[in-house]
N, C-alpha and C positions, 0 to 999 in steps of 0.2 A: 504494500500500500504506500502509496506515496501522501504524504501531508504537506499541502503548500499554505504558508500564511504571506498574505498581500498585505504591505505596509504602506500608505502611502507618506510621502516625506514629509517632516515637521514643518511649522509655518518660515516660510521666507520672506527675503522683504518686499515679493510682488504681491505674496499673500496679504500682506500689514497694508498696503495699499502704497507702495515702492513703483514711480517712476519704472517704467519696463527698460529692463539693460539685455545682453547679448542672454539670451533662454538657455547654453549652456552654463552661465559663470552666474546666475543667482542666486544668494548666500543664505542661508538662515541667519534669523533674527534671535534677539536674547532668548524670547519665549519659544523660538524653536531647536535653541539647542539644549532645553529644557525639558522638552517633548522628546528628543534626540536621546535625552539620557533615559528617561522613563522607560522609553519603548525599547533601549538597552538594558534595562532591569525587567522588562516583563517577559524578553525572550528568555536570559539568562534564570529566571526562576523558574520558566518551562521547563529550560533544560534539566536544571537540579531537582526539582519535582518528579519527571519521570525519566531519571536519567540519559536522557539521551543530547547529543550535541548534534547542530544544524550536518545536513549532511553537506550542503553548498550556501552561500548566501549570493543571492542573483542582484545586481547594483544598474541602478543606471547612471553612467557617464554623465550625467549631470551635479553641476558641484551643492546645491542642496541636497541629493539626496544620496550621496556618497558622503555628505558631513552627517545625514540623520543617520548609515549604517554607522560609520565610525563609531559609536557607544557602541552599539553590537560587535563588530566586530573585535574590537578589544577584548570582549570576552571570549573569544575563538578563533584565537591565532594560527589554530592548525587547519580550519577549514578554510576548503577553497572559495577561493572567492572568483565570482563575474560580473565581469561591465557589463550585461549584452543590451541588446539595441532596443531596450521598454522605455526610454527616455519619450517625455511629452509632447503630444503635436504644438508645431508651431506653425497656424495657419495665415498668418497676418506675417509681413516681412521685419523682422528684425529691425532693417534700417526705415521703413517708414513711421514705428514705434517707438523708437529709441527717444527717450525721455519725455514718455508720456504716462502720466498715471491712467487708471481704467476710467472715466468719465473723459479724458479727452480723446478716447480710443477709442468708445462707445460707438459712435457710428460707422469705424470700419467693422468693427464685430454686427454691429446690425447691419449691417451689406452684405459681407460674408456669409453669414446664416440665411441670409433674404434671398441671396441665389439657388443656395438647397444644388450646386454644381458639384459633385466628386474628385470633378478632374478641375475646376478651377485653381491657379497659382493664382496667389496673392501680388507676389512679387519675389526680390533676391530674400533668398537666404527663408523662405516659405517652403511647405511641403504640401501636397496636394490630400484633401482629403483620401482620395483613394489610397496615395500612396502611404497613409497611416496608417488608415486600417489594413493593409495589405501586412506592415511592420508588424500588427495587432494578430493576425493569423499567423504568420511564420514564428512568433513568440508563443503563440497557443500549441503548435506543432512542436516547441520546442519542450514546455509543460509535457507534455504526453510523451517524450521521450526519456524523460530525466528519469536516474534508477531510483527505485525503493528506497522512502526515507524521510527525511522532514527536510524540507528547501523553504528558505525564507528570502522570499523577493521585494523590494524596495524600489518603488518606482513613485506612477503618477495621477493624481484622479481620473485626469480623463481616459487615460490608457487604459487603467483599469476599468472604467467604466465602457471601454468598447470590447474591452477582452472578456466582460461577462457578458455581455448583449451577441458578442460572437457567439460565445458558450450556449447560450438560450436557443439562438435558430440561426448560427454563422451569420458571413458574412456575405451580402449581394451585388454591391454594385450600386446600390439605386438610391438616388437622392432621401425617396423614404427611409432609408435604413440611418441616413445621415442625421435626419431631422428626429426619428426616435432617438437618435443618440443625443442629439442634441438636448429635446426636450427630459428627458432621463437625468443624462448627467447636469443638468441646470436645475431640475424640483429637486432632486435627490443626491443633492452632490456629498461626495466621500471627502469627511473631515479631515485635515492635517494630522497626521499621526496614526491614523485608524488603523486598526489590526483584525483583518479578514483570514477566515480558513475556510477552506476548500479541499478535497480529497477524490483521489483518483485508487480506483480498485483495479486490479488483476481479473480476468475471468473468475479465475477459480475463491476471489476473495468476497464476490458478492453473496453467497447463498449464506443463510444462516442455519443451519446443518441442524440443531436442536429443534428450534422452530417448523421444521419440515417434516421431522418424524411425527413431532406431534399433530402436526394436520394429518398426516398420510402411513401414519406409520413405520414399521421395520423394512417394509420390503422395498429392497434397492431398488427394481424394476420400478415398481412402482413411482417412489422418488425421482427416477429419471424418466421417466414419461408426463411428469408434472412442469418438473423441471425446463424442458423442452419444450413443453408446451406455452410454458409462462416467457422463456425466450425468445418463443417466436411470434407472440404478443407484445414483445419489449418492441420492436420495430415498429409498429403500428400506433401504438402510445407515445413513441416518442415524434413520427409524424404529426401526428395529430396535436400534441402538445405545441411542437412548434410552431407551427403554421398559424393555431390560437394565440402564442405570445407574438409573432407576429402581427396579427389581425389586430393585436390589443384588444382580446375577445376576452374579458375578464370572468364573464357568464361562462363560456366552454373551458376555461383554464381551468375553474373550479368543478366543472361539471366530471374534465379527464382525472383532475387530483382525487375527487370521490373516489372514481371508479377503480382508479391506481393502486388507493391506498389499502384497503383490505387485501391485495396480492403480495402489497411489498413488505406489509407487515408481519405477514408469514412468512415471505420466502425472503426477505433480505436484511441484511444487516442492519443494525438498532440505530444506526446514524444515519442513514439512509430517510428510516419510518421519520426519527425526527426531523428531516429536514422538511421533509414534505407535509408534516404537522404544521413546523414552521408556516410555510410559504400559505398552505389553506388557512390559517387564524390569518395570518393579516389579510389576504385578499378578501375572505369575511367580514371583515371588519374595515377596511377602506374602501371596498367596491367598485377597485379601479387597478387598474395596470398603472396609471402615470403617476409618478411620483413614489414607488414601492421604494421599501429601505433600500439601500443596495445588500445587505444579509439576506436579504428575502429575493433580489436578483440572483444571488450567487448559491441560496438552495434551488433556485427554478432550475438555472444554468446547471451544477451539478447531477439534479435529476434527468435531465436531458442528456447531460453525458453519458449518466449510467446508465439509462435505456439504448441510449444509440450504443455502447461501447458492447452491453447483454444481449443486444439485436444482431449484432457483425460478429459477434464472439469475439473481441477484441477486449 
């Protein structure tokens, strides 16, 4: 099983409302190397709590949020460390920015968003929405490759908020998918310092092997005829899921989580049942897709992985 926790970086000084400078060299502020340190003590009492140390910690190239690992990784000097490429989109050009706080920037951010264009450039030193979200999958592909373990990754709100919205129903192409993102990470934006986890299963790690005798009994046969069965329903739920989180069909999201949830309670692991408890109380209780926590994005997203990954037997 792999455990990933998403950290996003403590506040900097474009957070504090800091004049915009070059988007790799933005520094944290007092209160975010204070954030820096905390989030430095909450990894490291993970680790001494259940013994185990980060297997990797994954950094983005960005100088805030490689000062917010620094507290962490002081405490894990032997683990390895990576830049890799989850650093934040920069959709607006650097130099037409450059020593503007956000109210005098406002209206190229409201032009930008008002186009809803993929493949729009800004200008120099800008990156195309498409080609973020593209960085956003080949990052996701890279998730799914990492070995068994606990990897703790440190990046960026909005990254991560396109890297859960991928997780949910991937990534299209299409200006729609832009403006869900947009309007997502704008009601429901991930606080400075936040600490999210996410878990990725093995085939063989999803079933909960007690739970299945008990519905079905001793006999193997048996178990593996349920089994198979229930996998080759995993495919079909998790289309259907998708296609509804895409629709922002709040009514069918909760209609498939019903139907899901008695299956998976039986047949799969205890953190599984909880996520999808999760994600059903709040949609019950907000009665909306827009503006969901992002913990309740990233049980949706999760659930989706693990019916797609139960579906292909991957």
């Amino acid at each position: 099983m792999k455990r990933i926790w998403l950290i996003r970086h403590a506040q900097s000084v474009s957070n504090a409302g800091g004049p915009a400078q070059d988007p790799a060299g933005v520094r944290l502020t007092e209160l975010g190397r204070a954030q820096a340190k905390e989030v430095g003590s909450r990894v490291k009492a993970y680790s001494v709590a259940n013994r185990v140390a980060p297997s990797s910690l994954l950094v983005s190239r960005y100088a805030r949020t490689v000062e917010t690992a620094a507290f962490t990784c002081e405490h894990f000097p032997q683990t390895l460390l990576d830049t890799a490429e989850h650093h934040e989109v920069t959709y607006l050009s650097p130099v037409a920015c450059l020593g503007l706080n956000f109210e005098q920037r406002r209206s190229m951010v409201d032009e930008y968003w008002a186009r809803a264009d993929v493949h729009y450039l800004h200008g120099r030193g800008a990156e195309t929405f498409h080609g973020f979200a593209q960085r956003v999958v080949r990052f996701a592909d890279q998730l799914e490759k990492l070995p068994d373990g606990w990897h703790v990754v440190f990046g960026h709100g909005q990254f991560f908020s396109a890297l859960i919205q991928h997780w949910m129903f991937g990534y299209d192409g299409s200006s729609e998918w832009m403006l869900r993102f947009r309007r997502d990470e704008t009601n429901a934006p991930i606080a400075n310092a936040t600490v999210f986890e996410t878990l990725y299963f093995s085939p063989d790690e999803y079933s909960n092997v007690d739970k299945m005798r008990s519905y079905v009994g001793d006999d193997a046969a048996l178990q593996a005829r349920v089994w198979d069965a229930f996998r080759s329903s995993s495919q079909k739920y998790e289309t259907a899921l998708s296609h509804a989180l895409r629709q922002d069909d709040c009514a069918a999201v909760n209609s498939l989580l019903h139907r899901i949830k008695p299956s998976i309670e039986l047949m799969l692991r205890d953190d599984l049942f909880d996520r999808v408890c999760l994600a059903e109380e709040a949609l019950h209780s907000t009665g909306s897709l827009s503006g969901v926590a992002c913990d309740v994005r990233i049980a949706l997203g999760e659930l989706c992985r693990s019916l797609r990954g139960l579906g292909s037997g991957n």
